[in-house]
C-alpha positions as CSV (number, residue, x, y, z in Angstrom):
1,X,0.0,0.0,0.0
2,X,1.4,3.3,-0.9
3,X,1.3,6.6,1.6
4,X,0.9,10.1,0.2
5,X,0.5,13.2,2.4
6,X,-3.1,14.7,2.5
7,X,-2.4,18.1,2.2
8,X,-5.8,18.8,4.0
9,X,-5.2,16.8,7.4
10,X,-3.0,18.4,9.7
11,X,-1.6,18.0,12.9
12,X,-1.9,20.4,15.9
13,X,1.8,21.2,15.5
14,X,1.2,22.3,11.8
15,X,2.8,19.1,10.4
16,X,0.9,17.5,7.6
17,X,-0.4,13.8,9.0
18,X,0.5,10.9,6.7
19,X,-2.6,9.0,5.0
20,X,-2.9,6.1,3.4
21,X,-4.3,6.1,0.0
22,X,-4.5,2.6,-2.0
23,X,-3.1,2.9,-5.1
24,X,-5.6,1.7,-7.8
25,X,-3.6,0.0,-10.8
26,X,-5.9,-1.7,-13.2
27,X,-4.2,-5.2,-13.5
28,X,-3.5,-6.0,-17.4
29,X,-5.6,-9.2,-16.7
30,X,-8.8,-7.4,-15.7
31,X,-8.7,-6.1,-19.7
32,X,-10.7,-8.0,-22.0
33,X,-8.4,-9.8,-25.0
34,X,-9.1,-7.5,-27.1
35,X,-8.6,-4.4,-25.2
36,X,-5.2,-6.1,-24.1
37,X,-4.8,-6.8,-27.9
38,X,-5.3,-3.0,-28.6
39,X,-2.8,-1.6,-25.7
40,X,-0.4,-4.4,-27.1
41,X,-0.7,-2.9,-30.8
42,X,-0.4,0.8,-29.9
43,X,3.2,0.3,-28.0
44,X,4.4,-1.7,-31.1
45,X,6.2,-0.1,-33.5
46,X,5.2,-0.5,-37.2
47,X,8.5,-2.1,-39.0
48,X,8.8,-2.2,-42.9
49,X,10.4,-4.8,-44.1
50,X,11.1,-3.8,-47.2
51,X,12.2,-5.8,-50.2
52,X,13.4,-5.6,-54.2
53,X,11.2,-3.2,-55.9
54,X,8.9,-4.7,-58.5
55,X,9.1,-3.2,-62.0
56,X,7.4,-3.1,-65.5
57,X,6.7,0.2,-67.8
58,X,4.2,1.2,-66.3
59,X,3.7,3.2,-62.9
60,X,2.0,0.8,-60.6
61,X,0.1,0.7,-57.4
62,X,4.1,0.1,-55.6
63,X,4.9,3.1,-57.0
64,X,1.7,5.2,-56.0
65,X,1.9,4.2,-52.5
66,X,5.9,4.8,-52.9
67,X,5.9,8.1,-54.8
68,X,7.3,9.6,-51.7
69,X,9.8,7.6,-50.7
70,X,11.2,8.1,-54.7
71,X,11.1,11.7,-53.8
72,X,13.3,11.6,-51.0
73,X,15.8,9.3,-52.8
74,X,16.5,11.8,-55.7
75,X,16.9,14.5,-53.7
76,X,19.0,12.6,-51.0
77,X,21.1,11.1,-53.8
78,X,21.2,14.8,-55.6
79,X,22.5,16.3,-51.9
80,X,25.0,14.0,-51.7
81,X,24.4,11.4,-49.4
82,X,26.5,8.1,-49.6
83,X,24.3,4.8,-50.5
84,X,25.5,3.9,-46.7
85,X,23.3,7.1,-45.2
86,X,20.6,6.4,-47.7
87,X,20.2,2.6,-46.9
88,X,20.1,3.7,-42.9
89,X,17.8,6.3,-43.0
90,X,15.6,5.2,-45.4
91,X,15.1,1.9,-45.4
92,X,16.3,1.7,-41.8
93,X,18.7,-1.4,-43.0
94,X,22.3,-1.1,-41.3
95,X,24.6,-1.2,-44.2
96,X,27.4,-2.8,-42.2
97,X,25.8,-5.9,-41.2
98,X,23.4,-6.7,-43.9
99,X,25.4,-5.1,-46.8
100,X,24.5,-7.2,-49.9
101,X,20.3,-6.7,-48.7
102,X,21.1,-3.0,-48.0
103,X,22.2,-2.2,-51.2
104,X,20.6,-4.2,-53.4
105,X,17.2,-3.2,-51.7
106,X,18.4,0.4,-52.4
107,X,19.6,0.2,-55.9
108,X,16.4,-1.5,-57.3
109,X,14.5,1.4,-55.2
110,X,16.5,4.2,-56.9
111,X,16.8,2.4,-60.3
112,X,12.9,3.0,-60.2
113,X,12.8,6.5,-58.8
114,X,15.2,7.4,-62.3
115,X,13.0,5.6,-64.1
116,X,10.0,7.3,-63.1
117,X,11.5,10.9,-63.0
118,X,12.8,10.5,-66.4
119,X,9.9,9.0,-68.0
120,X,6.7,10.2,-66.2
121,X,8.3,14.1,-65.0
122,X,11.1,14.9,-67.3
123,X,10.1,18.2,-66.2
124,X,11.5,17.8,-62.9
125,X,14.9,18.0,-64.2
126,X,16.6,15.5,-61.5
């Protein structure tokens, strides 16, 4: 049982008087499976594992939901960064241990992001 000082009980002397309150912690057993489900999902971090990207000539769904991530590669590439940087921080792959994935992973994506500046926005200039 935890103690906290009641700030409204206190002694002759002018001393605050120690209470007892019961802490009150909903146990995570008391939550229904799917509430526990829930609380379980919201703490859990959403990890991408990403893979080669699929290609044709034609601008797919991949690349509709991906047009962003493209974006950021041409201008990262265009500001310098080293395939290393750009394999860590966007694809959150660690170069250094998983090289081969790292970069192959990253050279399909930017292959595509060419491909689809060139083709679809030669306007763009990149």
């Amino acid at each position: 049982m935890n103690h906290r000082v009641a700030e409204s009980s206190q002694t002759e002397s002018g001393r605050a008087s120690v209470v007892p309150f019961p802490v009150h912690r909903r146990a995570a057993s008391s939550l229904s499976p799917d509430r526990r489900r829930e609380s379980y999902a919201a703490k859990t971090p959403v990890v991408t594992l990403w893979g080669l990207c699929p290609w044709n000539d034609e601008l797919s769904d991949y690349d509709r939901r991906n047009i962003d991530l493209y974006a950021r590669l041409l201008h990262d590439e265009s500001e310098g960064a080293s395939e290393e940087d750009l394999a860590r921080d966007v694809f959150a792959i660690d170069p250094y241990r998983h090289r081969d994935r790292a970069l192959a992973i990253l050279r399909s994506h930017l292959r595509r992001a060419h491909w689809i500046a060139d083709t679809l926005f030669p306007m763009l200039d990149w």
